[in-house]
C-alpha positions in Angstrom: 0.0 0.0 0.0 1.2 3.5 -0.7 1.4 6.2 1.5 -1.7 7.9 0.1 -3.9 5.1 -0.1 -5.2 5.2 3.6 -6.2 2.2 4.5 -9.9 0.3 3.7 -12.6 2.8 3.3 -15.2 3.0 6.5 -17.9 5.4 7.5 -15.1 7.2 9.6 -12.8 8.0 7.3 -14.8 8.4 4.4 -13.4 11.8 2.9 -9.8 10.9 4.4 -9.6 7.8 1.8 -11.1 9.0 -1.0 -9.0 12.5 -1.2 -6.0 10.7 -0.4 -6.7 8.4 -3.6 -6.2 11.8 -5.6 -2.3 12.3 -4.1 -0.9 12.0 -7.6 -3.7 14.4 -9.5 -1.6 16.4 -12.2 -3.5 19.8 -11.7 -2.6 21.1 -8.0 -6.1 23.3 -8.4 -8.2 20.5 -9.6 -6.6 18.4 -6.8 -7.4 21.5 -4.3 -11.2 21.6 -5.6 -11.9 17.6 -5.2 -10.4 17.5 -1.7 -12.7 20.5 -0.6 -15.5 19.3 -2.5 -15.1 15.7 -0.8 -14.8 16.6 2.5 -17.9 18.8 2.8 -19.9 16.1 0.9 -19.1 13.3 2.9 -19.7 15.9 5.9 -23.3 16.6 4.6 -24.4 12.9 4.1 -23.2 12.1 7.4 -25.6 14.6 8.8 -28.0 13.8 6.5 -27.9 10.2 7.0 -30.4 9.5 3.3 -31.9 6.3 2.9 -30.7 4.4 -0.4 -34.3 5.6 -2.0 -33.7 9.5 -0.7 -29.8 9.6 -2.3 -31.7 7.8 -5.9 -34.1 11.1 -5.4 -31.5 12.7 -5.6 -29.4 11.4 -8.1 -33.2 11.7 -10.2 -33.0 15.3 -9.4 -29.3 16.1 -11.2 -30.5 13.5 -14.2 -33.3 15.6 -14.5 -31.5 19.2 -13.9 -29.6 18.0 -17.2 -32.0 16.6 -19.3 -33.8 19.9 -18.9 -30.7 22.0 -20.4 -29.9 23.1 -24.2 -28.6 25.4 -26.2 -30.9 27.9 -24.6 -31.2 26.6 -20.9 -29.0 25.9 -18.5 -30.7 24.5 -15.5 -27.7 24.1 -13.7 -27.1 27.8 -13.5 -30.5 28.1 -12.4 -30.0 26.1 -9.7 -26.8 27.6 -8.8 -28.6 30.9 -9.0 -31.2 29.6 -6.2 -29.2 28.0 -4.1 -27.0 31.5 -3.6 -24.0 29.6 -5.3 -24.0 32.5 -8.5 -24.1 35.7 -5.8 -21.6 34.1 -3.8 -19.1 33.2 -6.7 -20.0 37.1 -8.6 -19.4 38.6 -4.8 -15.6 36.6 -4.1 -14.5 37.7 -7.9 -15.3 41.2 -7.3 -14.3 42.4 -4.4 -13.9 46.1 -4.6 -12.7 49.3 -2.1 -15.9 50.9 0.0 -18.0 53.5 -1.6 -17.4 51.5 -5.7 -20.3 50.2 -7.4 -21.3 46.3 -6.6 -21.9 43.7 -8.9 -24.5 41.6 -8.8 -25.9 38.5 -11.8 -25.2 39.4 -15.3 -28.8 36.7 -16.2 -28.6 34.9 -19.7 -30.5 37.9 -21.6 -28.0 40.1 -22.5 -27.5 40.8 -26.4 -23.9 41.8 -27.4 -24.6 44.2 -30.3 -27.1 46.4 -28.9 -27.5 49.7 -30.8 -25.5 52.9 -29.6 -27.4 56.0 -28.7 -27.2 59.8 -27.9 -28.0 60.8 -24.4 -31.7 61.0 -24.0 -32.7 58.4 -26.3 -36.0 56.3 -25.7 -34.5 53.2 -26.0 -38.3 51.4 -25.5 -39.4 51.1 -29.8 -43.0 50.0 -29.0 -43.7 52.5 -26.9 -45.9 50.3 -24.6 -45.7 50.8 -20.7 -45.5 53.7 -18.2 -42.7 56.2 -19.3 -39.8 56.6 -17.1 -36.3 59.0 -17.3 -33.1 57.0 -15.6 -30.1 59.9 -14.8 -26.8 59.7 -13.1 -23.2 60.1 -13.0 -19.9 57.6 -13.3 -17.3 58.9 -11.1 -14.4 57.0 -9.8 -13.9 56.7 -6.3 -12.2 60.4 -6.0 -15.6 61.5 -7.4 -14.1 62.6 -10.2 -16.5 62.2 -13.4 -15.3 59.2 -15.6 -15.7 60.7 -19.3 -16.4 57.8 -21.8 -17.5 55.6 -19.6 -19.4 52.6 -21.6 -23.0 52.1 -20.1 -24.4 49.1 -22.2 -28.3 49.1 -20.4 -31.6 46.7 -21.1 -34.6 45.4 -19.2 -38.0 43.5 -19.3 -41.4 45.3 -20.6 -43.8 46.7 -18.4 -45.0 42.6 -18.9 -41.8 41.2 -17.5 -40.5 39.5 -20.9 -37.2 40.3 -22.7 -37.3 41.2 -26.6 -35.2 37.7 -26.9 -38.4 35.9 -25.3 -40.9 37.9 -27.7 -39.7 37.5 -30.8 -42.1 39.0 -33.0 -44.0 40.8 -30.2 -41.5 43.1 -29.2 -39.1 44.8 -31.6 -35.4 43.4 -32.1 -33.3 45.4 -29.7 -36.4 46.6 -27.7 -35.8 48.7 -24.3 -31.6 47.6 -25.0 -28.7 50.3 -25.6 -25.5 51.4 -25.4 -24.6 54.6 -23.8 -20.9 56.9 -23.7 -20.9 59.6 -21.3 -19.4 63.1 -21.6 -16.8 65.4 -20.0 -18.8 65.8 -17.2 -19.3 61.8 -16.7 -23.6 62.1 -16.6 -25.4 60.2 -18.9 -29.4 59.6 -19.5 -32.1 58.2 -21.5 -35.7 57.2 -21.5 -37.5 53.9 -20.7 -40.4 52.1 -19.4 -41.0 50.9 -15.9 -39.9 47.5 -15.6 -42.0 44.7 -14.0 -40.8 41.7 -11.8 -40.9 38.7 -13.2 -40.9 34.6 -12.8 -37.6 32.8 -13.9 -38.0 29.1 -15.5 -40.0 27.0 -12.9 -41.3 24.4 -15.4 -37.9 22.1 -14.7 -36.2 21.0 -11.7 -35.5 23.9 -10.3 -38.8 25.0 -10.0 -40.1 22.0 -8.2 -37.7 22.2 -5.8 -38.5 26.0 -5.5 -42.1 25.3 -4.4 -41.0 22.2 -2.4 -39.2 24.7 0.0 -42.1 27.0 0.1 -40.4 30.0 -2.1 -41.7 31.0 -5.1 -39.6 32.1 -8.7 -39.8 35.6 -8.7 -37.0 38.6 -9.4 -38.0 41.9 -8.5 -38.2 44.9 -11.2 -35.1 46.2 -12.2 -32.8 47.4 -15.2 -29.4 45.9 -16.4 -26.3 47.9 -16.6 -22.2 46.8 -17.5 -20.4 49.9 -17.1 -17.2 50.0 -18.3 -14.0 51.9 -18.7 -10.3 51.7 -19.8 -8.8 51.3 -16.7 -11.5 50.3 -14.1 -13.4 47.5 -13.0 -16.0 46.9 -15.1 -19.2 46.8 -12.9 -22.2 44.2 -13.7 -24.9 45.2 -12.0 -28.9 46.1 -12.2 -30.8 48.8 -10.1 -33.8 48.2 -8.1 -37.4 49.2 -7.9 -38.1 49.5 -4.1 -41.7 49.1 -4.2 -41.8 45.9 -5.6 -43.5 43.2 -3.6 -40.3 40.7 -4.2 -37.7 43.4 -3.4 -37.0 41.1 -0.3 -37.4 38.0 -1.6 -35.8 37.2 -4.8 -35.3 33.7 -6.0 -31.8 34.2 -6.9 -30.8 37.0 -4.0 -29.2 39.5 -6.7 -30.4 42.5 -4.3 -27.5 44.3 -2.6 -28.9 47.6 -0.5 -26.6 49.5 -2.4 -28.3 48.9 -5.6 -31.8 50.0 -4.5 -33.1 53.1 -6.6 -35.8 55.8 -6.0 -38.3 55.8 -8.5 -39.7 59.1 -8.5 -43.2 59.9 -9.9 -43.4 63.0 -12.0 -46.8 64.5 -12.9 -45.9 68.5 -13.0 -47.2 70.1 -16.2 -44.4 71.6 -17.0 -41.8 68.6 -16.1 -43.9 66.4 -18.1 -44.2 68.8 -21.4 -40.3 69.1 -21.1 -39.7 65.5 -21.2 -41.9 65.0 -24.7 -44.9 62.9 -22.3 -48.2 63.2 -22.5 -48.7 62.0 -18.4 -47.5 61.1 -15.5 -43.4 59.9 -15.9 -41.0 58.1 -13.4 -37.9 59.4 -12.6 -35.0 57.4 -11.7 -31.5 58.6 -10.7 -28.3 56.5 -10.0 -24.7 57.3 -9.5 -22.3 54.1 -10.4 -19.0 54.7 -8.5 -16.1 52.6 -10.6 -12.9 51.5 -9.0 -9.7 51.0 -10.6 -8.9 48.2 -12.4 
């Protein structure tokens, strides 16, 4: 026997024998990972203690995690995003100084080649939903304005579906754009009020979702990267604070920090000025970026 085979494998030593099986692994971070990974396992079903039919359940469960992904789907994420496992890895790689934006789920609906705009641009094309200005400024952490900063936006309709899920009900490119700020680092444009919405619960991950009592919804909010030359680029969305899932959602992308005012506007004259016909809602955020 060689020194890392450890002996005959018992409910004792469990993790001890199987990591030490993995003494000659030829990637030192893969052999890191499996020895982790192992000992919390074996940890859990210890405490656990499943009967054989519970541990087939859950083997059932994976199977059927992975028969329910394609090229469009990935179930795992999903799971990873209600389990807290997609916050926790976003929050560990981007660890930045107090007072700089935080990150939070980039979520698989971002489009690539969304058009570029001017400042003030309506970036909703159907012009369905309640009207709403978003303002701000991209300093760095001095406060100093960041000119041509990058600010790539999009969001769900007032109905809670993404152009990509409405093909031929929404416009290509609907409520998406890409922004550049100024000297002075401000930047704005016009949208719609977003609305929360459900994430896939037809799979898996939804029965298990309403097996714990929790239900599949993300609160309101709008998408942002901002980027710069230089900085940290900052994946992030901002938050409508009245939402009834502002607490609660499924895959715990609210940070405090990321929590926005949304203002209603109905002055004559305000509304006139901004081109509306009623009642508007008027957002403002600062983003803070930290160097790279």
């Amino acid at each position: 026997m060689e020194s890392h085979e450890l002996g005959y494998f018992t409910e004792e030593n469990s993790a001890e024998v199987v990591a030490g099986r993995n003494a000659n692994a030829k990637d030192a971070r893969v052999k890191q990972v499996m020895e982790i990974v192992t000992r919390h396992l074996h940890a859990a079903i210890k405490e656990i203690e499943p009967t054989q039919e519970e541990w087939m359940e859950g083997i059932q469960f994976l199977t059927k995690t992975g028969h329910k992904c394609d090229d469009w789907r990935q179930e795992f994420i999903l799971l990873s995003d209600v389990l807290g496992v997609s916050m926790l890895v976003d929050a560990i790689n981007s660890r930045r100084p107090k007072g700089a934006s935080e990150n939070t789920v980039l979520g698989p609906f971002h489009v690539g080649d969304a058009p570029e705009y001017e400042m003030g641009t309506d970036i909703c094309l159907d012009q369905k939903g309640e009207p709403m200005v978003v303002r701000g400024r991209i300093t760095d952490i001095d406060g100093k304005p960041v000119e041509g900063a990058k600010i790539d936006v999009w969001q769900a309709n007032d109905e809670g579906f993404y152009d990509v899920q409405q093909k031929g009900i929404q416009p290509d490119f609907n409520l998406r754009g890409v922004f550049h700020t100024g000297a002075d680092g401000t930047y704005w444009f016009r949208a719609v009020r977003p609305k929360h919405y459900s994430i896939p619960d037809d799979g898996p991950v939804g029965a298990l979702l309403y097996a714990l009592g929790r239900h599949p919804y993300r609160p309101a909010h709008l998408h942002f990267i901002v980027s710069k030359d230089g900085y940290d680029e900052v994946t992030t969305h901002i938050f409508d604070p009245e939402d009834p899932y502002i607490h609660s959602d499924s895959v715990f992308g609210v940070k405090e920090s990321l929590i926005a005012e949304f203002k209603p506007v109905d002055q004559p004259e305000k509304v006139q000025e901004m081109g509306y016909e009623d009642k508007y809602w008027d957002v403002e955020f600062d983003f803070v970026l930290a160097p790279k």
